[in-house]
LOGU-933670 format. One line per 4 residues: for each residue x, y, z of N, C-alpha, C, CB. Coordinates in pm, 1 decimal, always signed. Glycine has a CB too. Layout:
N
X,Y,Z,X,Y,Z,X,Y,Z,X,Y,Z | ...
This chain:
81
+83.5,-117.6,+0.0,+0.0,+0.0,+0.0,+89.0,+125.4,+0.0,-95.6,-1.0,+122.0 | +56.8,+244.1,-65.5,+102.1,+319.3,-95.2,+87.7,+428.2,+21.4,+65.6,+331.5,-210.0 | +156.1,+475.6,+64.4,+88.6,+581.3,+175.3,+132.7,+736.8,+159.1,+136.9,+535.2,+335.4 | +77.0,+803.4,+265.9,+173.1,+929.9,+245.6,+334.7,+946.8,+249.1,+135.7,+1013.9,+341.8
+341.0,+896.5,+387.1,+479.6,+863.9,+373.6,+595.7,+852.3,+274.7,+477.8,+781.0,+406.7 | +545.1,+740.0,+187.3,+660.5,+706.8,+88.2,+628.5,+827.7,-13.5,+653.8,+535.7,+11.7 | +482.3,+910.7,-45.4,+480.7,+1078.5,-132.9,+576.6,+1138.7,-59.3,+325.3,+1189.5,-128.0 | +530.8,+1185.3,+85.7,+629.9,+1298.1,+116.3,+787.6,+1230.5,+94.6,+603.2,+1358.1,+288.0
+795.7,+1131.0,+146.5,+996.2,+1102.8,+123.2,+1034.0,+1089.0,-4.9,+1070.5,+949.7,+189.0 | +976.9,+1102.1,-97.1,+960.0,+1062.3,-250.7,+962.6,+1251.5,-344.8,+757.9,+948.9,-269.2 | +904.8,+1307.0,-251.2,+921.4,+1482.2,-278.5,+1013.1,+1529.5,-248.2,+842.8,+1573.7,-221.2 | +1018.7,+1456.4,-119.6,+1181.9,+1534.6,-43.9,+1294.9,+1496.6,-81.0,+1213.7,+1514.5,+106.8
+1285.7,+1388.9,-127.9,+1445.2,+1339.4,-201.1,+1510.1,+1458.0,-261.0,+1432.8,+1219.3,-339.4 | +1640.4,+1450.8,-223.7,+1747.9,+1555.6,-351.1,+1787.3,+1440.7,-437.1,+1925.4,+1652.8,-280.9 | +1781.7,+1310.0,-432.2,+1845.9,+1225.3,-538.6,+1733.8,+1236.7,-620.8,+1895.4,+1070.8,-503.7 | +1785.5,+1106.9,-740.6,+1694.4,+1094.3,-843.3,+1612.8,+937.3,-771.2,+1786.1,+1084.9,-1017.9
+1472.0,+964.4,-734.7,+1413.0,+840.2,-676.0,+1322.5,+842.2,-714.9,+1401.0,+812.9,-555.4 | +1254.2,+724.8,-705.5,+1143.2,+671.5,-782.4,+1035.1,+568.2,-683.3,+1215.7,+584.6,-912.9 | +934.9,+555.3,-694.6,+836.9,+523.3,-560.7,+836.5,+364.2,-621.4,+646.0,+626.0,-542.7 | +867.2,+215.4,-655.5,+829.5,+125.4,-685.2,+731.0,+34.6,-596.7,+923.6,+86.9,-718.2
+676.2,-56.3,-640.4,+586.6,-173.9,-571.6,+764.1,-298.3,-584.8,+380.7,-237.8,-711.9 | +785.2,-366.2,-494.9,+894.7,-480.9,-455.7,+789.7,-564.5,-357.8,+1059.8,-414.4,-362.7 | +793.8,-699.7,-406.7,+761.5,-762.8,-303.0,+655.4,-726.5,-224.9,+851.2,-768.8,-240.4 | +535.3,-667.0,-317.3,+428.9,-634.9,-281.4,+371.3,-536.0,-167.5,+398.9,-728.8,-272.0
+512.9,-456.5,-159.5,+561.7,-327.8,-82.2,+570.9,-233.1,-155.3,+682.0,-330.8,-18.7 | +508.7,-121.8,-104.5,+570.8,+18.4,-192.8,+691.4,+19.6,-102.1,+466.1,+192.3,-194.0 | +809.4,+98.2,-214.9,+949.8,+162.9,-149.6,+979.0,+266.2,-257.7,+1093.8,+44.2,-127.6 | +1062.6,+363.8,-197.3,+1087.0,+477.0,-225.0,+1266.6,+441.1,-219.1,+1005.6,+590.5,-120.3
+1331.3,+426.7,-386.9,+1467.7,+373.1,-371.5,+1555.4,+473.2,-512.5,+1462.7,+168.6,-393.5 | +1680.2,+507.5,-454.5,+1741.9,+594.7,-577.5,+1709.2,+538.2,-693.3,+1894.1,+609.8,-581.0 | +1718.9,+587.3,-784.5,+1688.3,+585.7,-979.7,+1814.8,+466.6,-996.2,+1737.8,+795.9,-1104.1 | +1882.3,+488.9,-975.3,+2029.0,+398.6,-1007.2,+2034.4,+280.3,-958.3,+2157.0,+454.1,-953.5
+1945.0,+249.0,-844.6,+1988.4,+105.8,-755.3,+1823.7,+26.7,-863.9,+1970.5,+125.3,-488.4 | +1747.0,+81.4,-937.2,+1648.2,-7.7,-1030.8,+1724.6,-114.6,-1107.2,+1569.4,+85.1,-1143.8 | +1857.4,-134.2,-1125.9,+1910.3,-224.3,-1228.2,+1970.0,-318.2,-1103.4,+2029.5,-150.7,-1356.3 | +1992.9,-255.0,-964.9,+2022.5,-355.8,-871.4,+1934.9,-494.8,-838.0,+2030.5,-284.3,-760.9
+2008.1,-629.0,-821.9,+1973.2,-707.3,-744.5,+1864.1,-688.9,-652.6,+2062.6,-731.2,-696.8 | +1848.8,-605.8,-538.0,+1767.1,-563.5,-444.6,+1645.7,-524.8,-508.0,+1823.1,-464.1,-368.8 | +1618.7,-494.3,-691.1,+1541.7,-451.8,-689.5,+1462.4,-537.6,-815.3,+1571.1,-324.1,-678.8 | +1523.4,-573.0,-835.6,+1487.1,-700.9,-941.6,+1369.6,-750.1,-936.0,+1564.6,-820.8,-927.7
+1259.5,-730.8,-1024.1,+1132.7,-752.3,-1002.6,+1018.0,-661.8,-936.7,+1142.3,-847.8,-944.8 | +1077.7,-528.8,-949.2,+1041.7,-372.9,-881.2,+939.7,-356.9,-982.9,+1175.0,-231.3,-876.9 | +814.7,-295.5,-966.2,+751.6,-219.7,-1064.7,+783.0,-55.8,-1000.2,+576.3,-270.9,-1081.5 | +830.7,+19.9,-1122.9,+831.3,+125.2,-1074.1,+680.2,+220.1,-1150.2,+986.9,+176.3,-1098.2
+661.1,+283.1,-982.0,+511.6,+344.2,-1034.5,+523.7,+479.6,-1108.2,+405.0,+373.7,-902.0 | +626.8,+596.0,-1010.6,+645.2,+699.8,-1059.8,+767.2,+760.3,-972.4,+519.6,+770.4,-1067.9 | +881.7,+860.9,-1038.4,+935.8,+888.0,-989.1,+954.8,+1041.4,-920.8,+989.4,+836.5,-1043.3 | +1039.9,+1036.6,-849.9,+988.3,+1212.4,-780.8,+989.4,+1296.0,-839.9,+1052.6,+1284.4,-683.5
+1041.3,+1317.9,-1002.5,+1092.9,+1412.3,-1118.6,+961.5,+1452.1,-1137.6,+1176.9,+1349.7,-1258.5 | +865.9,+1305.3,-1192.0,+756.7,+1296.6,-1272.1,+650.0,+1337.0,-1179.0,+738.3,+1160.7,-1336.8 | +640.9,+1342.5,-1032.9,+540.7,+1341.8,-930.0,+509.8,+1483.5,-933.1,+585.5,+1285.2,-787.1 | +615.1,+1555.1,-931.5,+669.2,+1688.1,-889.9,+585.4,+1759.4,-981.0,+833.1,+1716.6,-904.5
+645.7,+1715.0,-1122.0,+591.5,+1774.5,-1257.5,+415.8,+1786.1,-1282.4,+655.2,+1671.1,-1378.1 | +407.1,+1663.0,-1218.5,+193.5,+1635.3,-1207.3,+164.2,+1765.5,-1139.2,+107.4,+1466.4,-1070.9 | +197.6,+1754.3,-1015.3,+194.3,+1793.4,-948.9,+166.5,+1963.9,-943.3,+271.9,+1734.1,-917.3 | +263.9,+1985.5,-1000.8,+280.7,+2158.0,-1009.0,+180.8,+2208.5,-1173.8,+507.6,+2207.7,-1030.1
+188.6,+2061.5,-1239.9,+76.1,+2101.4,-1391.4,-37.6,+2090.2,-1370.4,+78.7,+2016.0,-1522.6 | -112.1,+2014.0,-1262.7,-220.3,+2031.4,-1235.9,-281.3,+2044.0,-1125.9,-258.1,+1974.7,-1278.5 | -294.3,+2188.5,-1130.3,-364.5,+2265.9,-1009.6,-444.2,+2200.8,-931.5,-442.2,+2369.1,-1045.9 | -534.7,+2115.0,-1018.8,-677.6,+2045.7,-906.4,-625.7,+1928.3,-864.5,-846.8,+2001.0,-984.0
-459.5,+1882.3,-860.3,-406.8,+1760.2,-834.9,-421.3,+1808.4,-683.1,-253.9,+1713.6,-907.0 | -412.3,+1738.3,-544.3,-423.9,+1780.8,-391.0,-273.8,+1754.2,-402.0,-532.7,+1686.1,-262.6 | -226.0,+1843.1,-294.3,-84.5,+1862.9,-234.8,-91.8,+1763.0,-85.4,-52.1,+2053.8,-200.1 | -233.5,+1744.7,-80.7,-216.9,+1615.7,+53.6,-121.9,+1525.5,+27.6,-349.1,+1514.4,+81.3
-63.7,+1492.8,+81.1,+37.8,+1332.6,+55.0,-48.3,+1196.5,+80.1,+186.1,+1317.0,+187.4 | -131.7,+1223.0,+168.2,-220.9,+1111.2,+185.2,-304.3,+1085.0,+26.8,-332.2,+1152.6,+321.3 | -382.3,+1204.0,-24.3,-445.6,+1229.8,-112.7,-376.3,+1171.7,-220.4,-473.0,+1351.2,-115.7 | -282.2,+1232.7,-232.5,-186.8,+1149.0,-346.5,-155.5,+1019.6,-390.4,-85.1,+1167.7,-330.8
-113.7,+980.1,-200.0,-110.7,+822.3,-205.3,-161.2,+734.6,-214.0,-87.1,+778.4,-155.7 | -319.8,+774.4,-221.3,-434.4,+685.6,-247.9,-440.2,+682.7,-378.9,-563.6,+723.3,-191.0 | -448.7,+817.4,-436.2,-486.9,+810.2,-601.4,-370.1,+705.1,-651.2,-472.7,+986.5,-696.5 | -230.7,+724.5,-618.0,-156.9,+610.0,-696.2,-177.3,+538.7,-677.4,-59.0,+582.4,-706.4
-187.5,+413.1,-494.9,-269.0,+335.6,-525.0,-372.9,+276.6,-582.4,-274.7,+332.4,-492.0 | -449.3,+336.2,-603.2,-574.5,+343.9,-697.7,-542.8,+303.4,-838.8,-634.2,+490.5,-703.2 | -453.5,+330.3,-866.4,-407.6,+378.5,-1002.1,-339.4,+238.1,-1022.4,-301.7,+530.2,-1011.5 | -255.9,+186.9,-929.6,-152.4,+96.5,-944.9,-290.7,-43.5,-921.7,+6.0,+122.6,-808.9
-357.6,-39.0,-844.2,-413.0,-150.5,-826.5,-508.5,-198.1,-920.8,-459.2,-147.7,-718.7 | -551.5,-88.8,-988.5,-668.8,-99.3,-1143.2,-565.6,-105.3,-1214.0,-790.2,+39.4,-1203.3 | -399.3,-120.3,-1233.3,-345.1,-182.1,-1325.6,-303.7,-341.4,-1266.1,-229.5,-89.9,-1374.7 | -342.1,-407.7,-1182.6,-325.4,-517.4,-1122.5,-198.7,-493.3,-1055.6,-333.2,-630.7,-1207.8
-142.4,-390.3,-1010.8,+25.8,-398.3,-960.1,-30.3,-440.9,-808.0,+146.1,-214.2,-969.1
C-alpha cells in the first residue's frame, strides 16, 4: 500500500528516486539502484521528477500526501500492480 509517507519522502528526495511496488511493498529507492539485485522484479510506479511535474501542472491535483497516495494506489491496483 502506498501511503503518504513514501509521497512525502519521494518529494523530499534531492536524489533521483522513484516510488516502486517490490515484493508487494511500496518503497521509495534511488533511480540507479532499479538495475540492482535488491530490486529485481520492482515495478516502478512513478518517480519524484515525474510526481513533482503532475503535481505543479495540475492545479486540481491535492498537495495532501495522503491524497496522493491513495490516487496512486488506486491507479496501481486498477493496473493489477
Amino acid at each position: 500500500m502506498i501511503t503518504g509517507d513514501h509521497v512525502r519522502e519521494l518529494l523530499n528526495r534531492e536524489d533521483d528516486a522513484v516510488l516502486v511496488l517490490l515484493h508487494g511493498r511500496a518503497e521509495v529507492v534511488p533511480a540507479p539502484e532499479l538495475d540492482s539485485e535488491h530490486c529485481r522484479g520492482a515495478l516502478p510506479v512513478v518517480s519524484g521528477h515525474d510526481l513533482r511535474e503532475r503535481l505543479n501542472a495540475d492545479r486540481s491535483a491535492s498537495s495532501d500526501p495522503e491524497a496522493v497516495a491513495a490516487a496512486l494506489d488506486t491507479t496501481v491496483r486498477e493496473q493489477g500492480g
